[in-house]
LUMVEX-751069 format. One line per field, with one value per residue (C-alpha): residue number from 1; x, y, z; residue in three letters. Coordinates in nm, 3 decimals. Layout:
<sites>
resi: [NUM,...]
px: [X,...]
py: [Y,...]
pz: [Z,...]
resn: [ALA,...]
</sites>
This chain:
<sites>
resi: [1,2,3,4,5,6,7,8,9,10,11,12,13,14,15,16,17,18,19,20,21,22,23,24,25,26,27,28,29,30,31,32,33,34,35,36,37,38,39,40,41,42,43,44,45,46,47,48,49,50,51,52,53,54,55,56,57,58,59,60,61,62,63,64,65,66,67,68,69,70,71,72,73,74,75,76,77,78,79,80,81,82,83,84,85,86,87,88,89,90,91,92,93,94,95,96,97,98,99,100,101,102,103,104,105,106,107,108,109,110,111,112,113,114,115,116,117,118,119,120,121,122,123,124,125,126,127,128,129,130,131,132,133,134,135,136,137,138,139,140,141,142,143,144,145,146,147,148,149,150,151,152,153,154,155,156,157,158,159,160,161,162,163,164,165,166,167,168,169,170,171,172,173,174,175,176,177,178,179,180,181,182,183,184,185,186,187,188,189,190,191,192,193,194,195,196,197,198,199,200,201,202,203,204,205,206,207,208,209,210,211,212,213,214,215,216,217,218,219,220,221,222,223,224,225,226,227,228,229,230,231,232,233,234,235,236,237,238,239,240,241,242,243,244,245,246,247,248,249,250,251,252,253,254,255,256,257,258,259,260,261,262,263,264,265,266,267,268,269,270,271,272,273,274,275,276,277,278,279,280,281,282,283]
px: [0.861,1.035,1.205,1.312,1.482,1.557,1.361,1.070,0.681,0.591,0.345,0.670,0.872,0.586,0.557,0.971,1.012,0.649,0.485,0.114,-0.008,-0.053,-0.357,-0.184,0.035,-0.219,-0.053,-0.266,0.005,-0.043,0.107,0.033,0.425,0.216,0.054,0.331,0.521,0.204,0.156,0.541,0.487,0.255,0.540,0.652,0.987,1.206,1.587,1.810,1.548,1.537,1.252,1.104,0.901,0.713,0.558,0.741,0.593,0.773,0.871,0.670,0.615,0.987,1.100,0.870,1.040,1.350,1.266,1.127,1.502,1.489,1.824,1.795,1.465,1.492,1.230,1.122,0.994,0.865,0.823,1.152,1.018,1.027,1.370,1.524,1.323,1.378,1.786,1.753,1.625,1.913,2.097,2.003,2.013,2.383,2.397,2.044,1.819,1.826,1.601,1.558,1.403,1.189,0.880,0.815,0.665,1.055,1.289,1.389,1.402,1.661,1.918,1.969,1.803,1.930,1.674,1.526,1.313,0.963,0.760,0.605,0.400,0.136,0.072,-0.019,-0.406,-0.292,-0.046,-0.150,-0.339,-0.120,0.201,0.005,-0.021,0.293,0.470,0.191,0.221,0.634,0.786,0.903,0.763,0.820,0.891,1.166,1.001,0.846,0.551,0.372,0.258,-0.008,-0.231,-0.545,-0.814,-1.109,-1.254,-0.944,-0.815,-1.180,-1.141,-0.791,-0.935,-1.310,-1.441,-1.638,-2.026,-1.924,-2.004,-1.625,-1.462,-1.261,-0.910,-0.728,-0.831,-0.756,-0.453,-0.356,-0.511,-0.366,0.025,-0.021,-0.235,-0.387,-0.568,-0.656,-0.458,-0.604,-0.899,-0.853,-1.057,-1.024,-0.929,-0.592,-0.491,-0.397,-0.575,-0.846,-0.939,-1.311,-1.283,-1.161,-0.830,-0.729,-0.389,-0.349,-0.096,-0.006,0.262,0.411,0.331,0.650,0.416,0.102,-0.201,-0.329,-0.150,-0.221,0.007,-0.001,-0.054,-0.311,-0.483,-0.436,-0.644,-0.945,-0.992,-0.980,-1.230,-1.450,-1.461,-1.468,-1.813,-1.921,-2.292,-2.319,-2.243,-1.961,-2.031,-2.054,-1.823,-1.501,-1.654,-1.425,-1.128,-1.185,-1.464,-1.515,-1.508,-1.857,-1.646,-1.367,-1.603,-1.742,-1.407,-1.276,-1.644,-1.808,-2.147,-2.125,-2.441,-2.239,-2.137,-1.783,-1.839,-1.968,-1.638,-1.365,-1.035,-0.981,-1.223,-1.016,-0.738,-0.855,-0.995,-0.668,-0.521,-0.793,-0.742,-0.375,-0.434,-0.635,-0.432,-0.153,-0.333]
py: [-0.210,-0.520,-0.291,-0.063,-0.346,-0.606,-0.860,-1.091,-1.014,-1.114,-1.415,-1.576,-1.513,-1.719,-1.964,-2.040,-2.019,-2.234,-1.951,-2.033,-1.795,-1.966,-1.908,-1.958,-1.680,-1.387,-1.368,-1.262,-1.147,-0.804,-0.878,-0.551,-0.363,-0.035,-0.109,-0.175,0.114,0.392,0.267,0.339,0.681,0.726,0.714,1.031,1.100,0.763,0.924,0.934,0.683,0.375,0.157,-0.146,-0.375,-0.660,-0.936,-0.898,-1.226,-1.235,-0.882,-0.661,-0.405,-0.456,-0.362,-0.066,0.086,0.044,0.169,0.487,0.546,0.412,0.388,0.077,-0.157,-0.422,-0.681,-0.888,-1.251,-1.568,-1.753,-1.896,-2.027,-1.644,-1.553,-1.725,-1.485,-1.191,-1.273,-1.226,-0.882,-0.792,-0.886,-0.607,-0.338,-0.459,-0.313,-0.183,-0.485,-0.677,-0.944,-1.112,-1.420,-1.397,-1.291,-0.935,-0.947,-1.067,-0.859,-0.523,-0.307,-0.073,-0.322,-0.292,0.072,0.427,0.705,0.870,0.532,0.494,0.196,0.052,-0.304,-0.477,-0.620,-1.006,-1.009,-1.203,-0.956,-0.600,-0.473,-0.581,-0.424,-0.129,-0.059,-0.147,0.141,0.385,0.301,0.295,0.375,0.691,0.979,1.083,0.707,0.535,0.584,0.913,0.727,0.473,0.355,0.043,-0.209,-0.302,-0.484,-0.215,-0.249,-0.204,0.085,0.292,0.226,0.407,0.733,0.682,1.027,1.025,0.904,0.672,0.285,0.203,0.487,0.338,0.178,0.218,0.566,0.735,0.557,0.634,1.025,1.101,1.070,1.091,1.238,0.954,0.913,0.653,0.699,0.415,0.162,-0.194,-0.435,-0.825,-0.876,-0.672,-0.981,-1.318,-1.531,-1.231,-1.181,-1.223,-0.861,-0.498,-0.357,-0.036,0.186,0.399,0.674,0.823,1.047,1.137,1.409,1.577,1.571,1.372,1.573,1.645,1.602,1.242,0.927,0.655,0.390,0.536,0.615,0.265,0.147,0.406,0.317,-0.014,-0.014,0.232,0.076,-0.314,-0.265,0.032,-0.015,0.097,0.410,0.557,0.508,0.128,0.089,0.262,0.187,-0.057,0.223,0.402,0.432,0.790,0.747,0.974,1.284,1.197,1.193,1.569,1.714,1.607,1.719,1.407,1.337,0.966,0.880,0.892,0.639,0.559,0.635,0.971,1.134,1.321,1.267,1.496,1.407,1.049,1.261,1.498,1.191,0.986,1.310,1.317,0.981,0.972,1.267,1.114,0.792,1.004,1.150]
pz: [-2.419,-2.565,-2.845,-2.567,-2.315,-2.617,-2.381,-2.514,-2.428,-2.134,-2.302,-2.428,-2.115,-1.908,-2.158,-2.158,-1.805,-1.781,-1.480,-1.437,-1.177,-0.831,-0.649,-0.287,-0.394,-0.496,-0.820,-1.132,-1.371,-1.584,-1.959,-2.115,-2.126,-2.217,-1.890,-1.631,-1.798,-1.716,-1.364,-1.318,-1.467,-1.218,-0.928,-1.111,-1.183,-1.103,-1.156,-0.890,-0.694,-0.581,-0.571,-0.317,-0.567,-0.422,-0.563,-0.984,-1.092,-1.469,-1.438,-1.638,-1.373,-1.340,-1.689,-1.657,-1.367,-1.515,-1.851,-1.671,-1.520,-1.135,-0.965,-0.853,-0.794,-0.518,-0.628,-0.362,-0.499,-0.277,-0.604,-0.664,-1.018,-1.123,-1.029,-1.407,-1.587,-1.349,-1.367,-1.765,-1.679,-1.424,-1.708,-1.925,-1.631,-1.497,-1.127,-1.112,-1.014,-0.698,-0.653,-0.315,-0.270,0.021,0.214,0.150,0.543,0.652,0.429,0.528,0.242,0.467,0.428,0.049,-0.018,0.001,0.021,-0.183,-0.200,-0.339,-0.329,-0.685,-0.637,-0.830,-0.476,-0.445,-0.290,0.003,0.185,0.000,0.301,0.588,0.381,0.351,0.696,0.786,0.562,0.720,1.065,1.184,1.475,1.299,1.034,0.800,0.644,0.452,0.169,-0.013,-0.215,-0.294,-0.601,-0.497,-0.688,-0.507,-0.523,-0.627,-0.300,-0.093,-0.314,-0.230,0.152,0.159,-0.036,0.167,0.309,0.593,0.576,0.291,0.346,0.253,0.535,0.809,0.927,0.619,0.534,0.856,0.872,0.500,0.538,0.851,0.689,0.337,0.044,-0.111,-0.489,-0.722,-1.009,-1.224,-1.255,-1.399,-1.532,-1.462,-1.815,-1.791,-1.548,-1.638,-1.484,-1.494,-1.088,-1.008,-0.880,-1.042,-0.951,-0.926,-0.827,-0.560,-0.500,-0.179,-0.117,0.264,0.453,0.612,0.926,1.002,0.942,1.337,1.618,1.805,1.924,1.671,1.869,2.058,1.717,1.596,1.939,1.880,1.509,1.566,1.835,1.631,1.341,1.505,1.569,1.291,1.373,1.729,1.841,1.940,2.389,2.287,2.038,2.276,2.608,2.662,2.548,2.915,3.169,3.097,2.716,2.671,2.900,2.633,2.327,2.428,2.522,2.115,2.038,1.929,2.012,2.240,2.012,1.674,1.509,1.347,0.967,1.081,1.263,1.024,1.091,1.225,1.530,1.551,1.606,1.904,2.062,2.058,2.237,2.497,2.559,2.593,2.849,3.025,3.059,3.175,3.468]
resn: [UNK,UNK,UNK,UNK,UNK,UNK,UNK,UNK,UNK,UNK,UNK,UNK,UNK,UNK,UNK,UNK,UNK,UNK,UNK,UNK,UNK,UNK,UNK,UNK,UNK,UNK,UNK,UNK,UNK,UNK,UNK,UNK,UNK,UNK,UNK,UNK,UNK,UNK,UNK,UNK,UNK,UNK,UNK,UNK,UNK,UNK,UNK,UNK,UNK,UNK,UNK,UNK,UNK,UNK,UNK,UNK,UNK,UNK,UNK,UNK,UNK,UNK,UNK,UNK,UNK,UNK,UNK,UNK,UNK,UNK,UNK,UNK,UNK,UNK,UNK,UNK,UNK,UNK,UNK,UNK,UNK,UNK,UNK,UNK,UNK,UNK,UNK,UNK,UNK,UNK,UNK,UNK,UNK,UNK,UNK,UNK,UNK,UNK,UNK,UNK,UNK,UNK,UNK,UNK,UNK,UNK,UNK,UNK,UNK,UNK,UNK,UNK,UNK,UNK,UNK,UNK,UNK,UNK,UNK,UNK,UNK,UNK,UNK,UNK,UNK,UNK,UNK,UNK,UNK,UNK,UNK,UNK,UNK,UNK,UNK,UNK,UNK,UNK,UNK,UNK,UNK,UNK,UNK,UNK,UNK,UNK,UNK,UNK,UNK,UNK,UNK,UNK,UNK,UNK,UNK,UNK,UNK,UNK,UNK,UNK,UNK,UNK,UNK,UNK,UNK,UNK,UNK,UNK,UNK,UNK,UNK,UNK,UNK,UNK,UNK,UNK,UNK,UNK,UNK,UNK,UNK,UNK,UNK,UNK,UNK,UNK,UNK,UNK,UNK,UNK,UNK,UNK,UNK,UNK,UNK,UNK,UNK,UNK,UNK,UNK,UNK,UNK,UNK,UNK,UNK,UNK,UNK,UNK,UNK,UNK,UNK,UNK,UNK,UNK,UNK,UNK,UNK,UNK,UNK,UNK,UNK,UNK,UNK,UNK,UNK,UNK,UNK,UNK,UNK,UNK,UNK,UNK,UNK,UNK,UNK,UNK,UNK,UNK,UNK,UNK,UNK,UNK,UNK,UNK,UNK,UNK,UNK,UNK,UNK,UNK,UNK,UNK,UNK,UNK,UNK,UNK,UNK,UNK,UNK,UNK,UNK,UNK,UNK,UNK,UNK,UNK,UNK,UNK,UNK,UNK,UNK,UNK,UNK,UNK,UNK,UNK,UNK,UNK,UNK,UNK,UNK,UNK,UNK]
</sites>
């Protein structure tokens, strides 16, 4: 990658601009250019797109998304220490990189995108999850943006592509199945990272739906999961009971079985529930 931007390896950039990863950040840096360049191939085609990045660190994800042909990449960065080395890359892409210093959770991406917009991040720990949700759960569908491309902790990455009956099916893959097809792309091991993570990582891909999957109200959705799924070992009368007093009559009419238990029901069933209970709140 360095022969293709002119830029120094990443070690060397780290070293000059002096960017030990911070802990209170999430950051674990990936240093391999081969690297950063395949997980932006796995966006897919990047011309004529522009791209939310969050979380650059040096900017090795950054070079790749630019060497792969994005539009534009808005890089979102709280760590002011990296902005130095990410200006020396804005200098080599004149008019194509925008870094903002900020919290990803505070900047609206709106504001300095145009669609089509895809979303690329090796996602700092701390703030990967509650981003996530965020992009699959707005006011309005389909979404800003038409993909994203996500590093995860291992863990995290297997709950959003969990099927139903498996230990790691819940919040995050009905609410990442319901809008979007979602895959893991590609598995990493701590010692692609530096500092190396105590934990695996791993990237997932989801791409929009034009239209969510089954019918049912979002935020009435939101409120059955998470009452499902805040207590997964009772079953499914105890778990919602406090969702409605008629929750079992509810649980029939989207044909569930009151004695089920959350890592049992399809999507699908989530769904018809969320409609019976929005009915049944009108009335």
């Amino acid at each position: 990658m360095s022969t293709i931007d002119g830029l120094p390896p990443l070690r060397e950039v780290i070293a000059a601009h002096e960017l030990s990863a911070k802990k209170a950040l999430g950051q674990n840096f990936l240093l391999d250019l081969n690297l950063t360049a395949k997980i932006a191939r796995v966006a897919g085609d990047l011309g004529g797109t522009d791209v939310l990045e969050i979380g650059p660190g040096p900017g090795g994800l950054t070079r790749g998304l630019l060497a792969e042909g994005a539009r534009r990449v808005l890089a979102v960065e709280k760590d002011a220490r990296c902005l130095a080395a990410l200006a020396e890359i804005a200098a080599v892409y004149p008019g194509r990189l925008e870094v903002v210093n900020g919290d990803a959770l505070a900047v609206d991406p709106l504001a300095y995108l145009a669609p089509p917009v895809k979303i690329v991040a090796n996602l700092p720990y701390n703030v990967g999850t509650e981003l996530l949700v965020r992009w699959l759960t707005p006011a309005d569908w389909p979404p800003f943006w038409s993909s994203l491309t996500l590093m995860f902790q291992k863990e995290v990455a297997e709950r959003i592509v969990a099927l139903p009956g498996s230990k790691a099916y819940g919040r995050l893959a009905i609410l990442a199945q319901w809008r979007a097809e979602a895959r893991i792309a590609l598995r990493l091991p701590p010692e692609a990272f530096t500092p190396p993570p105590k934990v695996s990582s791993a990237v997932v891909h989801l791409t929009a739906l034009p239209r969510p999957r089954f019918e049912a109200d979002p935020a009435v959705l939101e409120r059955v999961v998470a009452a499902a799924f805040g207590q997964r070992r009772k079953m499914l009368r105890s778990s919602l009971k406090g969702l409605a007093p008629e929750i079992e009559d509810l649980l029939r009419m989207a044909g569930i079985a009151p004695t089920e238990r959350a890592e049992q029901i399809p999507l699908e069933g989530f769904c018809a529930l969320a409609r019976a209970l929005a009915a049944a709140e009108r009335s």
